[in-house]
N, C-alpha and C positions, 0 to 999 in steps of 0.2 A: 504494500500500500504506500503510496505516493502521496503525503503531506506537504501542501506548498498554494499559495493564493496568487496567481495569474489573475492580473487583470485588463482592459483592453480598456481604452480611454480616448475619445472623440471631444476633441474641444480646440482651444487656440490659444500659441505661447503667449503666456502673460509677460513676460518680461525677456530680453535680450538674452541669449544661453550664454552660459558664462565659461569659458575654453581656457585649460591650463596641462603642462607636461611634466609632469614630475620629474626628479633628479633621476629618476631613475629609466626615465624616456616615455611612460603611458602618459596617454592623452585620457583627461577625464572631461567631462562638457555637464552641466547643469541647467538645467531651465524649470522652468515652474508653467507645469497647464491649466489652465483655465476650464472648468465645464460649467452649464446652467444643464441642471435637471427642466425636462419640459414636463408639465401635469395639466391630467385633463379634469376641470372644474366640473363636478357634476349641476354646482349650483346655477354656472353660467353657460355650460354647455360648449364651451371653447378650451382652445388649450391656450397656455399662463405658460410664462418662467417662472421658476421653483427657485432654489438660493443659486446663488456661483457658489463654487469649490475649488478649491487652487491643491495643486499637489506638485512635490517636487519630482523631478524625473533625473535619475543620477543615468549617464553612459560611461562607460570607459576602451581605453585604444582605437579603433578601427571605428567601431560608430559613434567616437567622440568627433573623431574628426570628422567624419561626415555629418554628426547635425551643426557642426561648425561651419559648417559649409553651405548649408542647407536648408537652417529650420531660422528665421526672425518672427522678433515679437508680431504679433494681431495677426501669424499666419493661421488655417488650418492645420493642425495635426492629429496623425493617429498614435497611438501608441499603447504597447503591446509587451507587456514586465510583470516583475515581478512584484508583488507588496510588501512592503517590509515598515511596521509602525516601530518605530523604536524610543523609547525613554531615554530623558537629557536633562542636566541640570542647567537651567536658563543662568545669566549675569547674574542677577541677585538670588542665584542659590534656590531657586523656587524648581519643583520637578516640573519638566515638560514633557510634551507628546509630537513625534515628527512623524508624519505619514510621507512615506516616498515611493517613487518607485523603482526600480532597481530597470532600466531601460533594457531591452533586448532588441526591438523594432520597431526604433519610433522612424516617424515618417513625415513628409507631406503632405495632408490628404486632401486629396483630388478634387475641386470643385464641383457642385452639381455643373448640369448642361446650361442652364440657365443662368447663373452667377456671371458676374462679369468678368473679364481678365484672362487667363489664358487657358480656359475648358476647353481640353481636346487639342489646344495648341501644339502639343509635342508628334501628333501623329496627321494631323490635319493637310492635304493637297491645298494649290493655292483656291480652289474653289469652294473648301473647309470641307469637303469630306474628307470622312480616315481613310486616308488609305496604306496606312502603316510604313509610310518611309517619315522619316522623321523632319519637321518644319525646320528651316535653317531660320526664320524670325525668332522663333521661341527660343533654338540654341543661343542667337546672337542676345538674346535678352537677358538670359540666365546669365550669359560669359561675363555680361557688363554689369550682373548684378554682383558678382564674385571678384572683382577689380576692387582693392581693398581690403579685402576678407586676407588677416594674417594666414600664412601658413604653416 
């Protein structure tokens, strides 16, 4: 039997991922996700936002440097780790509680069709059907978005 909490998480980075390499050469990256629970009001018959929830998402080596590369703040992301709440003593001595996630596959996550910006741009003809060769606008966009991005 396999004891262990996976969890998958659909929201958008709250804050810039924060990238560092330790002396001993791993890349570790940090960012914090953002989700709103949606809920269906039975009183009003429509669906509400519930609270926001922020949770920290730890990566290390290989997929650190790629959400350093990859994931900024008000993007969507998916992500897909492990749960780990652990106990901490705050600045003034007082016990805390950290909920994180231990990253395995966090990601981009892909716009609906409708959303604006670049849905379906990776794979799009210039007529915007897919036809699975890959848009040279979308590569030159990404490139000039990674101009800057330490490495």
């Amino acid at each position: 039997m396999i004891i262990d909490s996976h969890v998958d998480l659909a929201g958008f980075v709250a804050s810039e991922p924060s990238f560092k390499r330790l002396e001993n050469g791993t890349s570790t990256a940090k960012l914090r996700v953002a989700y709103t629970e949606r809920r269906f009001s039975r009183e009003t018959g429509e669906w509400a936002d519930g609270p926001t929830s922020f949770v920290t998402v730890l990566c290390w080596r290989t997929l650190a440097d790629n959400v350093a590369i990859s994931l900024r703040k008000g993007e969507p992301v998916v992500v897909r780790g492990r749960l780990r709440v652990r106990e901490y003593e705050g600045k003034d001595g007082s016990p805390r509680i950290a909920v994180e996630v231990d990253g395995r596959e966090p990601g981009p996550d892909e716009p609906a069709a409708d959303e604006p910006g670049l849905a379906g741009a990776a794979t799009d003809g210039p007529d915007g059907a897919g036809d699975g060769v890959l848009n040279e606008r979308a590569v030159a966009e990404f490139a000039g978005q990674l101009d800057g991005v330490p490495a």
